[in-house]
C-alpha angles and dihedrals in degrees: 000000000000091000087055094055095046088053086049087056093035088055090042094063097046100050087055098044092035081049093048096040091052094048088055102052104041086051098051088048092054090049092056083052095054101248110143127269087237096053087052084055104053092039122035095014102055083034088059098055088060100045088093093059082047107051089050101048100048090053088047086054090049097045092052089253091132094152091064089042087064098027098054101048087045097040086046096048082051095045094042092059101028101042101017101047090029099059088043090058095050089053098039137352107261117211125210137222125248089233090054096044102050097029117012097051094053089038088062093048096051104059087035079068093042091048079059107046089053087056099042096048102045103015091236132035118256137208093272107049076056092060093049087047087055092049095047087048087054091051085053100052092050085053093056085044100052085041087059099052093054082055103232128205087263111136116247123242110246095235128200119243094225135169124271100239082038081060106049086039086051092059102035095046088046096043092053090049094049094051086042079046099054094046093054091042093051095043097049106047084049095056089044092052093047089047094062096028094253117158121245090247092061096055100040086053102049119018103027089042090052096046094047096041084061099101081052099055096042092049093045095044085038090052093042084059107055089045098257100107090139091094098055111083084043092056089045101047092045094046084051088062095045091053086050107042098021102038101032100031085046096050092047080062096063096042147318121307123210118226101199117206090257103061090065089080086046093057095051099054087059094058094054080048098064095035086061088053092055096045091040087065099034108098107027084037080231134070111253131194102276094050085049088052083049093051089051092046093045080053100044082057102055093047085062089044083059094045095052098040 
């Protein structure tokens, strides 16, 4: 048992440092190419964040581990409103764009509902409704593009000036640890749930989103406490995208994957996730401290939920 919780953790680590290498690396590459530091942003940057949830998801498709496919890209989109953001706004108010306000975040919740309508009509999601999770993912990255190019008030990533073969070095050295990662992560919280007689879903939902939503939480409290807490709502909402049309629309390429029942009541929670978000900014156009408290304790209340069902 202990082995398996020291390959959970192993896995853990390099799917944050493989994430972060790679992103390096791949920024500091399009830089030297000329692309501009807001396209980076709002692409491999934001991309990177969720290779973790990809990697692990994939693998989990691939392994037959379909509960922690779904239940890690739901469970992280959740964590990643209700504890990440939540815990930002307790430290700091963080303000939001007008983009993400008025587009992102319904966005998000458009393609959450249509996540749901897939599962619920078909109990899985097919290969096409990859392939209409891909288009919409390419829709989305012409959006950020023209966005770019009318040079929006979204914040620039502060990007290293590295050396070409660092570079390289940088992404092949982090890829391979994302996919090892993945596999650690995957194998280990499925032991561990078989162990103590946990569903995949469970565990999908709580310890592998939390393990691959770290990148997420170190970049947004890292942010709050330099005083740059701005671009944190943005990075969240867009990697809540990613997870949704890139991970899952990626994985139903590769085959099929199952929407159990329960995942119905995950999703929407995801959804009211994402709608507190939204009122919660709505008037003082930023999320402040008690709306923080209100995301913890929504969150505090589901895990209970999980822990009952």
């Amino acid at each position: 048992m202990m082995l398996q919780v020291l390959i959970l953790l192993v896995g853990f680590f390099l799917l944050v440092k493989g994430a972060d290498w790679f992103v390096e690396g791949a920024a500091s590459i399009a830089k030297k190419l000329g692309i501009p530091q807001l396209v980076i942003g709002l692409t491999i940057v934001a991309m990177g964040t969720s290779l973790p949830e990809a990697a692990v998801s994939i693998t989990a498709a691939l392994d037959n581990n379909a509960g922690i496919t779904i239940g890690n890209i739901v469970g992280s989109n959740i964590l990643n409103i209700l504890i990440i953001l939540g815990i930002t706004a307790v430290i700091t108010n963080v303000s939001i764009q007008k983009s993400t306000f008025y587009y992102e975040i319904p966005f998000m919740l458009i393609i959450t509902v249509i996540l749901m309508i897939f599962g619920i009509t078909g109990s899985k999601i097919t290969f096409m409704e990859g392939v209409i999770f891909w288009i919409l993912f390419l829709l989305y990255l012409g959006y950020l593009y023209i966005m770019s190019k009318k040079g929006t008030e979204q914040e620039e990533e502060n990007v290293k000036d590295i050396p070409v073969w660092k570079c390289l070095l940088f992404m092949v050295l982090g890829g391979v640890m994302v996919v090892m990662g993945s596999d650690f992560a995957v194998s280990g919280a499925t032991e561990i749930a078989r162990f103590f007689g946990m569903s995949e879903r469970f565990i999908g939902l709580t310890i592998v989103a939390f393990g691959t939503s770290l990148p997420e939480l170190v970049t947004s409290v890292t942010a709050a406490r330099k005083g740059n807490a701005g671009i944190a709502i943005g990075n969240i909402v867009g990697s809540n995208i990613f997870n949704i049309l890139f991970v899952i629309g990626t994985a139903a390429l590769i085959c099929s994957v199952p929407f159990e029942r329960k995942f119905i009541i995950d999703t929407i929670i995801a959804v009211l996730s994402g709608v507190l978000l939204w009122g919660g900014t709505i008037k003082k156009k930023e999320l402040r401290k008690p709306c923080g408290i209100l995301m913890l304790l929504g969150y505090a209340a589901y895990f209970v939920y999980l822990c009952v069902i």
